[in-house]
C-alpha positions as CSV (number, residue, x, y, z in Angstrom):
1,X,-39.7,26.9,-65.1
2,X,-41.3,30.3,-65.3
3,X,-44.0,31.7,-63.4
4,X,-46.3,35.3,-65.0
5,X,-48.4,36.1,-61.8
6,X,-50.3,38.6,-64.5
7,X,-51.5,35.7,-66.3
8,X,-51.4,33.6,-63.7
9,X,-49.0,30.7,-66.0
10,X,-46.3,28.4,-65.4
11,X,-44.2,27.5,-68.0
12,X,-42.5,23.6,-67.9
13,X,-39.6,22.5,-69.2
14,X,-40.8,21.3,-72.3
15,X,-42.3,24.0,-73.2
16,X,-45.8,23.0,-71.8
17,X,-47.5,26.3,-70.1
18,X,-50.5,25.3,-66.9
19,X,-52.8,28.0,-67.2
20,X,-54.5,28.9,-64.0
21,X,-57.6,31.1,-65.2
22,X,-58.7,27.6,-67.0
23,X,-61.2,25.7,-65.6
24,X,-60.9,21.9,-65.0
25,X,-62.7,18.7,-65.9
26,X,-66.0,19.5,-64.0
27,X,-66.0,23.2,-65.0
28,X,-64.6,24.8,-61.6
29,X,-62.0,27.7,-62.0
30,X,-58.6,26.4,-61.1
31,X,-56.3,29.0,-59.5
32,X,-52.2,28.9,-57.9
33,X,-53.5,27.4,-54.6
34,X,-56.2,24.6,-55.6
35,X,-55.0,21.1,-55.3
36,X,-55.7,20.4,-59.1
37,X,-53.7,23.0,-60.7
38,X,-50.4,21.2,-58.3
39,X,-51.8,17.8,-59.8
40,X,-51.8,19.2,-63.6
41,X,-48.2,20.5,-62.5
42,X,-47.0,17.4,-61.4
43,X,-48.5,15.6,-64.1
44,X,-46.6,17.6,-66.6
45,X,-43.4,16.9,-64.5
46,X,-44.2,13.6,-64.3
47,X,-44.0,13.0,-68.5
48,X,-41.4,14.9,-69.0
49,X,-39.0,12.6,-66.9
50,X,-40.8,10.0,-68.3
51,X,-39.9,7.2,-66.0
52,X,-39.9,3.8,-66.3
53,X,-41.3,1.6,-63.0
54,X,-38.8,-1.0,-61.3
55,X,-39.5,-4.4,-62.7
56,X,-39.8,-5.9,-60.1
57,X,-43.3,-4.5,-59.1
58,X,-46.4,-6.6,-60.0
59,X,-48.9,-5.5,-62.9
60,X,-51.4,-4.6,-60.4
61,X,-48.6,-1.6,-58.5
62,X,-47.8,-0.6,-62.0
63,X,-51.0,0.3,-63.2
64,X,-52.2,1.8,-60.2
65,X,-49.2,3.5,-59.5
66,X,-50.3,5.8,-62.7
67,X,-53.6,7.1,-60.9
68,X,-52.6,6.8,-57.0
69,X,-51.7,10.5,-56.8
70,X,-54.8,11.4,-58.1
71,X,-56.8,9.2,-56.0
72,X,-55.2,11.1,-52.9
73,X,-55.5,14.4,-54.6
74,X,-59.1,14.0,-55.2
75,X,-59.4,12.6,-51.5
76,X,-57.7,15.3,-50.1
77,X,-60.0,17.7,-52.1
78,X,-63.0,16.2,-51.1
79,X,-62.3,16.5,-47.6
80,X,-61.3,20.1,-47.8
81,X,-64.4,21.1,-49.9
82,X,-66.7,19.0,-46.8
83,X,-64.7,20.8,-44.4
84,X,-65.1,24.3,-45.9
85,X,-68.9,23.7,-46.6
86,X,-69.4,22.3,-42.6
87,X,-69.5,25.4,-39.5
88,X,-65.9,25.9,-38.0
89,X,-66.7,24.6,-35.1
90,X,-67.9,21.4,-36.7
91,X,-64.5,21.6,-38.8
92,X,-62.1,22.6,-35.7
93,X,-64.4,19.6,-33.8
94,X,-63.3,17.1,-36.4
95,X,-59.4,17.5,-36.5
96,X,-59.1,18.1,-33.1
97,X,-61.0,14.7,-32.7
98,X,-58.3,13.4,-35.2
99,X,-55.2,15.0,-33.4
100,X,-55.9,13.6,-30.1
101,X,-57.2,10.0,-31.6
102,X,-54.0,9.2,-32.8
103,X,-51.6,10.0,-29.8
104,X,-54.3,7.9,-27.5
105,X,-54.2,4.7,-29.7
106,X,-50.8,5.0,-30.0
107,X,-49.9,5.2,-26.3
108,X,-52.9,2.2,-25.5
109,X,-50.6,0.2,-28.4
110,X,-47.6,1.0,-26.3
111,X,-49.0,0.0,-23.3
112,X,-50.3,-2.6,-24.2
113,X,-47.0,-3.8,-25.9
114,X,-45.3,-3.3,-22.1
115,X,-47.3,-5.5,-20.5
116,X,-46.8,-8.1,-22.6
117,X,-43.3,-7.5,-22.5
118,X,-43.7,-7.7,-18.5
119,X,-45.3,-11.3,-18.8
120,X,-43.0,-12.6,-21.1
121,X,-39.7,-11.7,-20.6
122,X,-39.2,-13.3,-17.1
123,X,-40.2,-16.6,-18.5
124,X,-36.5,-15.9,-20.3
125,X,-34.7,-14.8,-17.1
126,X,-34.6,-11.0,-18.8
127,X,-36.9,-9.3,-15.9
C-alpha cells in the first residue's frame, strides 16, 4: 500500500488508488481524516480478500452483514456532524452525560444483582 501526501492518494493492493481530493456521493470533499474516505478504504480491502461468509449464518446476517459497516459509519458520522454543528458546552454536556450514565447503570445492575444473591443463596445453605 502506498500513501502520496502531495496528492493526497493511497494506493491498494490491486492496484485500486482512493483519492482524497474527490468528493463523495452527496458532493462533500472527502479528505485523510473523514470517516468516508476509511469506509472507501476498507471497502477496497474488503473485495480484494474477497471473502466468503460462514455457512452457517442465516440469509438475513449475510446480507446485512454487507452494509452493517456502513450503517455504523454513517451513524457515527451523523453524530459527529450534530456534535460539531451543537455549542461545546452542549457537546462536552452530552458525552459527559454518556460517560457517567453507563458506570451508574452498571453499578445499580450490580447491586442489584447482590441483593438477590443475598436472598437467595441462604435458602441453599451458601450464606
Amino acid at each position: 500500500m502506498e500513501a502520496n501526501v502531495a496528492g493526497c492518494q493511497r494506493k491498494l493492493g490491486t492496484g485500486v488508488v482512493v483519492r482524497a481530493n474527490q468528493r463523495d456521493q452527496w458532493g462533500r470533499s472527502v479528505d485523510e481524516s473523514m470517516i468516508v474516505l476509511r469506509l472507501r478504504i476498507r471497502e477496497m480491502k474488503m473485495m480484494e480478500m474477497n471473502q466468503e461468509l460462514p455457512s452457517d449464518w442465516m440469509k438475513w446476517e449475510k446480507q446485512y452483514f454487507a452494509h452493517y459497516h456502513e450503517d455504523v459509519f454513517e451513524a457515527v458520522g451523523l453524530l459527529q456532524s450534530y456534535l460539531m454543528s451543537v455549542r461545546p458546552s452542549v457537546a462536552f454536556g452530552m458525552v459527559a452525560l454518556l460517560a457517567l450514565s453507563v458506570p451508574m447503570s452498571s453499578g445499580m445492575v450490580l447491586i442489584q444483582v447482590l441483593e438477590m444473591a443475598k436472598r437467595i443463596l441462604p435458602c441453599f445453605g451458601l450464606f
